[in-house]
N, C-alpha and C positions, 0 to 999 in steps of 0.2 A: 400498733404498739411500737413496731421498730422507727416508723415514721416522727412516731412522739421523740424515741430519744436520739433523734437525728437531730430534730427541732431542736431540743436541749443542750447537745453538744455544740451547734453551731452558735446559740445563744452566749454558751460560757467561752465559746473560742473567740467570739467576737466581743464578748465584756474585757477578755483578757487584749486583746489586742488595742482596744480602743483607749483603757485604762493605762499604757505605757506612755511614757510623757517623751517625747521626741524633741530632743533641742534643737533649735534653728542652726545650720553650720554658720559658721562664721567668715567673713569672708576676709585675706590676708595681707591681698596685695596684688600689684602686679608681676610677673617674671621674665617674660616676654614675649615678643612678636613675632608674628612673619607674614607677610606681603604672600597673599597665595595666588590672587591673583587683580592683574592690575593692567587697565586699557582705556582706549576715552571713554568709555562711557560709564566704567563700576571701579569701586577696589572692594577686594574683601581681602580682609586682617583675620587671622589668628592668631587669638589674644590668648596667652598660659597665665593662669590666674590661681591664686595660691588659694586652699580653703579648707577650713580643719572639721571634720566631722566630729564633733564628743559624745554622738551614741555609737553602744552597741550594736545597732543592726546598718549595714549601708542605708545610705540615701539613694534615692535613681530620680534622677532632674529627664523627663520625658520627653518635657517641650518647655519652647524659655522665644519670647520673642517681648525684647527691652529696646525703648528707645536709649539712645546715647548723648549725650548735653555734653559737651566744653564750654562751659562758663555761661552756661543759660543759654548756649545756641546749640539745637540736634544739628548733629552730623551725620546720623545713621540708626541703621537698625541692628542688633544683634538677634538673628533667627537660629533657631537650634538644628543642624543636621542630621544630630547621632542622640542616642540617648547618651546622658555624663552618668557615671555612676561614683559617687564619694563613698571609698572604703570608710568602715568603721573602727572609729579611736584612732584617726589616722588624719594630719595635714600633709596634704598632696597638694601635684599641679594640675589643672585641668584645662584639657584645649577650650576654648568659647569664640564664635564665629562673629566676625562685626561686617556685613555688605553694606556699604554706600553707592550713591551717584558722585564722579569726580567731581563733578562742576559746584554739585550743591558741598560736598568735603571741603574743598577749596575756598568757596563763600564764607564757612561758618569758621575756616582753621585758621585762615590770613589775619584776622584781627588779632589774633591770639598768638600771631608770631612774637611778638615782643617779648612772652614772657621765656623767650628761648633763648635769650640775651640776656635778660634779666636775673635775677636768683625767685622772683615771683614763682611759686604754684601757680596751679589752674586748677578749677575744681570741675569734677570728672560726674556726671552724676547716669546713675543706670535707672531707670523706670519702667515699668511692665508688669506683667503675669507669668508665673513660675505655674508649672505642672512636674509638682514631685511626688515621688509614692518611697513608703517603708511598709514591710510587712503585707507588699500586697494589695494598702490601701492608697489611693492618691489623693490629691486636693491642687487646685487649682487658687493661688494666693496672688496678692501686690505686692511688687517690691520695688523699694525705693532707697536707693542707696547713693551716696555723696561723700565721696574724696576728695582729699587734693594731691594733684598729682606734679610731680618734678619735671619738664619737659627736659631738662640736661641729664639726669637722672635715664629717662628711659629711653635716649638718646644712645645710651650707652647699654643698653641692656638686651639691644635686638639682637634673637637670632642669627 
């Protein structure tokens, strides 16, 4: 009998969890950078990225590994370190990690120096699989997202 209303309880705790509707946060912007580390052979950037949660409960981003496009060319990979955790009802900044190969950086960023001259955007696009959890439960999702971003603009904005 106790096992029955074990079953039960976890039934109704999980209709109630499942039935809360979780907004996707939003993503804001960029803030800025820093060069954490850089040699012939790698860079890896840490990128402060603005992101507004409008639920209730935090988000926890557990693992995140996006490819990175300038203008339809990858430059890199952003792999996740740490867990990110997004307070709720709250835009915040959040560190996010981008490792490249110099040589292949270099390749895909040279073309694109123009528009550092120019007043041209660039469009910035992130592509991969998100592993986030609320309430305990996680899911592993696509995300595909595409900016334009100011090269004079965040020229000015490092760190």
């Amino acid at each position: 009998m106790r096992s029955l209303s074990q079953l039960l309880c976890l039934f109704f705790i999980s209709i109630t969890l499942f039935s809360c509707k979780i907004q996707s946060p939003t993503f804001g912007g960029f803030e800025s950078y820093r060069i954490n580390k850089a040699n012939a052979q790698e860079v890896e950037l840490q990128l402060n990225l603005k992101f507004n949660n409008p639920n209730d409960c935090k988000i926890v981003i557990k693992k995140y590994e996006l490819d990175i496009s300038v203008n339809g060319n990858l430059v890199g990979k952003a792999i996740s370190k740490e867990k990110v955790v997004l307070a709720k009802n709250s835009e915040e900044i959040y560190p996010f990690f981008l490792k490249t190969d110099l040589k292949y950086l270099l390749a895909q960023v040279m073309p694109n120096l123009s528009a550092l001259f120019s007043n041209k955007p660039i469009e910035l696009k992130l592509e991969g699989k998100v592993k986030a959890g609320a309430y305990g439960v996680s899911k592993k999702f696509p995300i595909s997202v595409s900016r334009p971003l100011d090269l004079q603009q965040l020229m000015k904005i490092k760190e």
